[in-house]
ZAVOPA-201156 format. One record per residue (C-alpha): residue number from 1; residue in one letter; chain; x, y, z. Coordinates in steps of 0.1 Angstrom, whole numbers, m for minus. Layout:
// residues N
PT   seq   type   mol      px      py      pz
PT   NUM      A     A       X       Y       Z
...
// end
This chain:
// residues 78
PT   seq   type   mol      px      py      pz
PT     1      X     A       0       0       0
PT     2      X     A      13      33     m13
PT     3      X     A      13      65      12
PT     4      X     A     m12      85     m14
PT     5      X     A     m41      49      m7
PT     6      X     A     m32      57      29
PT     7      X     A     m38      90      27
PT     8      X     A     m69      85       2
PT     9      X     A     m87      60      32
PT    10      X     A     m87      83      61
PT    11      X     A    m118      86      78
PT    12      X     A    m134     121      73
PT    13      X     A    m143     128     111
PT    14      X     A    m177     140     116
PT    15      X     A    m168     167     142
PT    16      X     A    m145     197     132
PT    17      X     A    m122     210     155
PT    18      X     A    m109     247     152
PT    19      X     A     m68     250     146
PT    20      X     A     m61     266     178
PT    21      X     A     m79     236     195
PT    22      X     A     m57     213     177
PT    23      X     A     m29     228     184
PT    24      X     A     m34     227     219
PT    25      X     A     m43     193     220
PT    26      X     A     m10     182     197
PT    27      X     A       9     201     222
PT    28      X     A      m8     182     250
PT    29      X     A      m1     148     231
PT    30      X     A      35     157     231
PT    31      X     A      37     162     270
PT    32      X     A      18     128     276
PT    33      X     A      46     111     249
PT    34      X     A      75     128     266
PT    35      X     A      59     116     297
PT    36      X     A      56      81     283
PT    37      X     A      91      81     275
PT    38      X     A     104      91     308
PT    39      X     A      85      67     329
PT    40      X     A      96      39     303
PT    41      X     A      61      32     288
PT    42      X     A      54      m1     268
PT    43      X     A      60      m2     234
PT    44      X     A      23      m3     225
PT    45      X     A      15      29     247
PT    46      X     A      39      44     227
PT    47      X     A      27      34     195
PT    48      X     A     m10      46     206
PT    49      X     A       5      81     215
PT    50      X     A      19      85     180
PT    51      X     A      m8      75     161
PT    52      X     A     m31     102     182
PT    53      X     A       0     122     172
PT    54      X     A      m6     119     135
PT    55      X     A     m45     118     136
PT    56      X     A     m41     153     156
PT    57      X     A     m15     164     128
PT    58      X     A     m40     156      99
PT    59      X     A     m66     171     116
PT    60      X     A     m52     201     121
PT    61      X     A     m35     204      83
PT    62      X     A     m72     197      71
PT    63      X     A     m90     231      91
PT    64      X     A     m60     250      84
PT    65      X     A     m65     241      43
PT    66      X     A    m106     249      50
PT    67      X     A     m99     280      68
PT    68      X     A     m73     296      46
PT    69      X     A     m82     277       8
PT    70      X     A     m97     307     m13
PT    71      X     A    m126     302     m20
PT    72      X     A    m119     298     m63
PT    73      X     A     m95     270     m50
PT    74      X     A    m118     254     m31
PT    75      X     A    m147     254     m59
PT    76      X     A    m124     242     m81
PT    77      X     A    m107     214     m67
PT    78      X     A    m147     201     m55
// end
């Protein structure tokens, strides 16, 4: 499987979360790994961290491309 089919079968999330939001909570995610990695968390709590990691990192790329796309952009690449 290619990155672009990876990136073509994300889930669309039903709720939408402003940029500031995510950015807050990325941040947050980043304390609890640092955390994780200091108290010498299992592999698999890791692993759970940085895939909440990368969902928050999409997330957040996707409102920042709704709330800054002009609006000719967006119309055309519907």
């Amino acid at each position: 499987m290619t990155l672009r089919q990876l990136v073509m079968t994300r889930p669309v999330r039903a709720e939408r979360r402003d940029p500031e939001t995510l950015v807050q909570l990325h941040a947050a995610l980043v304390v609890e790994r640092q955390q994780l990695r200091l108290l010498g968390a299992e592999l698999d709590d890791l692993e759970q961290n940085r895939l909440a990691i990368v969902d928050c990192q999409w997330e957040l790329s996707r409102a920042l491309i709704e709330r800054y796309l002009p609006p000719a952009a967006a119309a055309s690449a519907a």
